[in-house]
N, C-alpha and C positions, 0 to 999 in steps of 0.2 A: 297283857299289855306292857309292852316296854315302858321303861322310866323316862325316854324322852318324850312319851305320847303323855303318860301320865305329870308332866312338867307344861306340857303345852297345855294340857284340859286343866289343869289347876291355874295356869293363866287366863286362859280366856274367861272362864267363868268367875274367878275371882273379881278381875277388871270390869266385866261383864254387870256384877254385883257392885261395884263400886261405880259405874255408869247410873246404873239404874235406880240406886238409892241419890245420886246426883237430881236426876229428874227426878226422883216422887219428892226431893227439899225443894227442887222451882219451883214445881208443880202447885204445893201446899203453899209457900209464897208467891203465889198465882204470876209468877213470871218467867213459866216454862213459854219459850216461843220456838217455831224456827231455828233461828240462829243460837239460842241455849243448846237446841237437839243438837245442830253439828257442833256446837264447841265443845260439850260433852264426849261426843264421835271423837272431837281431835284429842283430847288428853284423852280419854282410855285408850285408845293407837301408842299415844307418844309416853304412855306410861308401860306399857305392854312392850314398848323398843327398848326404852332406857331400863326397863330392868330386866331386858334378857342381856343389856350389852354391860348390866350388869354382874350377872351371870357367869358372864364369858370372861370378865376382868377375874370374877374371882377364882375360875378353873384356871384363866390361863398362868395366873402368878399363885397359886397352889394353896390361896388364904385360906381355906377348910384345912389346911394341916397347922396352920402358924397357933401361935398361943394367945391366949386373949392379949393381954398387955403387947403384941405386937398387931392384934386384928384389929381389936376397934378402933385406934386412931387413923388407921386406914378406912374405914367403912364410914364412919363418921366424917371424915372430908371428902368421900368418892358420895356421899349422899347428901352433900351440904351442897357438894356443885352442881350434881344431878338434879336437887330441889331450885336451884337460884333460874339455870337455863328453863327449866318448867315455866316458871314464872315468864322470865322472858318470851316462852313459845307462845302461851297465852296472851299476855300484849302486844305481841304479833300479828295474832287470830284477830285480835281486837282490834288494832289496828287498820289493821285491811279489812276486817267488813262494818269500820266506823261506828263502834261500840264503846272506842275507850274513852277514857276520864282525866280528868288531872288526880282525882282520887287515885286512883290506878298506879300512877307513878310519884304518891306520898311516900317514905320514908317506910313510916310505924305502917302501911298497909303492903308494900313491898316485902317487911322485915318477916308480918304476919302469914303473909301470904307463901314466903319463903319457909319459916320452920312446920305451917301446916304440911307442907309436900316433903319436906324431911322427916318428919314424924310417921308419913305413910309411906318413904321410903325404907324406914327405919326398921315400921311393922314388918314389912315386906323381905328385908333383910334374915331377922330375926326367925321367921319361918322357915326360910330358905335353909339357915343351919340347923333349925331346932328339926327338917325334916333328915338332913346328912347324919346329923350326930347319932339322932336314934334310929337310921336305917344302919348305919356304920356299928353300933351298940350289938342290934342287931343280927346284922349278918357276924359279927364276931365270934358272939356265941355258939350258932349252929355250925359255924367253921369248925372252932373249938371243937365242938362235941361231935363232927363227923371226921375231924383229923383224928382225934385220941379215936377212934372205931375204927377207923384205917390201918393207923397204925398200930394199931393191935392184931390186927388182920396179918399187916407185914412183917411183923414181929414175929407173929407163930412164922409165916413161911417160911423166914427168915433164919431166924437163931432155931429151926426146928432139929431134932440131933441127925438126920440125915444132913443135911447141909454141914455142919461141922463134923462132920466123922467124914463125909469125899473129903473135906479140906485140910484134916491132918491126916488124911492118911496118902492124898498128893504130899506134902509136904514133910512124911516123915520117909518118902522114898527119895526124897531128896539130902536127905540130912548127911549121907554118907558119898552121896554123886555130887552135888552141889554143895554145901556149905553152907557157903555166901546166898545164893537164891533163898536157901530154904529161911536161914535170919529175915532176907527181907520178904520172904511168906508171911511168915510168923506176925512182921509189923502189919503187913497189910492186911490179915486178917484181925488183928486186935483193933485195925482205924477201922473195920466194917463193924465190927461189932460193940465198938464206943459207941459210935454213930447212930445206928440205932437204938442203943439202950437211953443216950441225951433227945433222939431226935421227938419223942414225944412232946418235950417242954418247947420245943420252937413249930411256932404256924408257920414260917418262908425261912428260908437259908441261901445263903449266894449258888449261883448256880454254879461256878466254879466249884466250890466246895461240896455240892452234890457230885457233879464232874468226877472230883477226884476218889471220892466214895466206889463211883459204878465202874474208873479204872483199877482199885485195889480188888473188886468182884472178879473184873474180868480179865486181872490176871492172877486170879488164883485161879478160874475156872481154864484159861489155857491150861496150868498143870493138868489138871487133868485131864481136857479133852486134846491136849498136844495138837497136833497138826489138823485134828478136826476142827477147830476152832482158830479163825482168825480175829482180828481187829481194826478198827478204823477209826481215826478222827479228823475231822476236821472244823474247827472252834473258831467261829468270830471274835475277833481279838476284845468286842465290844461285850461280848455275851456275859461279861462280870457283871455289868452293869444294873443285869437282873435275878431278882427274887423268884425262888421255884416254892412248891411244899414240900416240902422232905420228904426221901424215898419215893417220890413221886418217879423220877428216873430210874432209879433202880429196878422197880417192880416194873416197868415197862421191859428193860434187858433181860430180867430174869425171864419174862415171858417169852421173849425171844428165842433163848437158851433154850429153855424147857420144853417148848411146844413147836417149836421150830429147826432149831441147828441140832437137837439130841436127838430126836428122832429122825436124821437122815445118817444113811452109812457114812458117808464123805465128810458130813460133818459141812461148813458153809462160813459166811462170814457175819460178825455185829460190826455195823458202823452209825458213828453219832453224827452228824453234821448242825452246824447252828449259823445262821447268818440275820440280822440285824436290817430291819428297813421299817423304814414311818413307823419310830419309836417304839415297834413289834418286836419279840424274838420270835423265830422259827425254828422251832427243833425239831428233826426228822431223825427215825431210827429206823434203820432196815437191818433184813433178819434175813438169811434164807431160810424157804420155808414156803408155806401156801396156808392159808385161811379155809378153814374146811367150810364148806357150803353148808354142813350139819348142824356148826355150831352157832348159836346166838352170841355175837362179838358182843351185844351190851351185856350178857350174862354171863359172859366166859372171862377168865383170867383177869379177874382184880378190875377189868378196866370201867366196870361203873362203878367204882369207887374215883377211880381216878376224874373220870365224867363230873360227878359230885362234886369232889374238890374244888375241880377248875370253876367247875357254877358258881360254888360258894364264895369262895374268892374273891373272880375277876368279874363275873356273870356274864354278861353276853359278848364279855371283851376276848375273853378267851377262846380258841376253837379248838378241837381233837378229832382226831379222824384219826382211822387203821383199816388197808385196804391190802388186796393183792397189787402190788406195782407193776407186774409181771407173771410170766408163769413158775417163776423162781423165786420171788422176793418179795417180802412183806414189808410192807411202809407204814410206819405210827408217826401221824404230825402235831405238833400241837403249837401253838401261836400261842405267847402268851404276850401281855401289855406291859407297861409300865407300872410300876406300884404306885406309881406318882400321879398315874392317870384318876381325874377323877368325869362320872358322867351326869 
């Protein structure tokens, strides 16, 4: 069950509950009628609207991130107003089907009547965080604890001594033909493997800065695979804007490399592309290469770990797909959200 269904059934049935115990108090003060049953009807309706447009205020202006001392003076006048118009829609009701009072429009019953509906919007509030905070608790931890797996995973692939012995020994048949190349080898093989030895202690890194990670890879792997291996980018100038998992990119290229562009004579091309729409990124990476029909893509090559991640994370905000594009070119997509989004 998605979190918006499970948001709607804890409404209905909450309000539901708060109708119903409505009517069994008239009921026992034996002045359940008719017109009690729809007035009831109207405020569980009009308390089911005002606090999902509650809802919506507090995803749209991001208050599940703010700090207390910035949150409650906000929630406490967005619920003081919400309470006062309730009253108001009630006298209304009352109103028009010629039920109300001068009682009705006293002062102390106005005032009473007003902080009873803040009190249960208040409740209602309070829930509403106390469910964010400890799903957020939550999903943190298993993140946690399926990144540090991961990357332990990428670690071995990674820093494994074959992968460093291709890279200085490209780089030490440079040292006498190049120079200069071979120094700035040298850096960008010490920024891949900082990277990975910090990238444990961080959940998200800018995606630029992953970027720049999977461009020191893949030019050290042109040394060595020279004219078998090309490259490509092309980067929304926006695409900074977003938070990835570490080595998250990497291990997608590496797959590329390895299972794709090494095993053909000719060798083929890696290209990144990112482009930015309805506060999404899209990042696409194609490989030449083909998807063998043999293999299980969820079992094969790291990528249900990557699967995993994305779940833990973003959860159903996130997509991944990797398909044949073509009869030449493999396509890995992934969509990721905003880290600001919340659902």
């Amino acid at each position: 069950m998605t979190k918006n269904k499970i948001y709607w059934l804890c409404q209905i049935l909450g309000w539901g509950i708060y109708g119903f115990i409505q009517i069994f108090l008239y009921t026992i003060a034996e002045r359940f009628d008719v017109t009690q049953a729809l007035g009831v009807l109207y405020q569980v309706l009009y308390f089911i609207a005002t606090t999902h447009l509650l809802r919506n205020l507090i995803i749209r202006f991001g208050w599940l991130n703010l700090r207390l001392s910035h949150l409650i003076p906000r929630i406490l006048a967005v619920t003081l107003i919400l309470s006062a118009l309730n009253y108001g829609y009630l006298l209304s009701i009352e109103y028009f089907t010629g039920t109300i009072s001068k009682m009705d429009l006293m002062f102390l019953t106005v005032l009473i009547n007003t902080l009873g509906y803040w009190a249960i919007y208040f409740i209602w509030t309070i829930f509403y965080f106390a469910f964010h905070y400890v799903e957020r608790y939550n999903k943190s931890l298993k993140a946690e604890t399926a990144a540090r797996e991961v990357e332990l995973n990428n670690l071995k692939a990674q820093l494994n001594p074959h992968f460093i012995f291709n890279a200085l020994n490209s780089i030490r048949a440079l040292v006498d033909e190049n120079p200069r190349k071979s120094k700035e080898s040298i850096t960008q093989l010490s920024h891949i493997l900082r990277n990975s030895l910090i990238s444990d202690r961080k959940k998200m890194i800018p995606f630029m800065e992953e970027l720049k990670t999977v461009m020191d890879y893949l030019a050290l792997e042109t040394i060595r695979y020279e004219e078998r291996l090309t490259t490509k980018f092309d980067i929304d100038r926006n695409s900074g804007k977003y938070m990835i998992p570490p080595l998250m990119l990497q291990t997608l290229v590496e797959n590329g490399i390895k299972h794709g562009i090494s095993n053909l004579k000719h060798g083929g091309e890696i290209s990144i592309s990112t482009t930015v729409r309805r506060k999404q990124l899209h990042l696409q990476i194609r490989n030449t290469g083909q998807l063998s029909s043999s293999i299980k893509v969820e079992e094969g090559f790291g990528l249900i770990n990557t699967r995993k991640r994305l779940a833990l994370i973003f959860g159903e905000d996130a997509k991944f797909e990797i398909k044949n594009e073509d009869k030449t070119t493999v396509l890995t997509t992934i969509v990721l959200p905003s880290t600001e989004r919340i659902i």
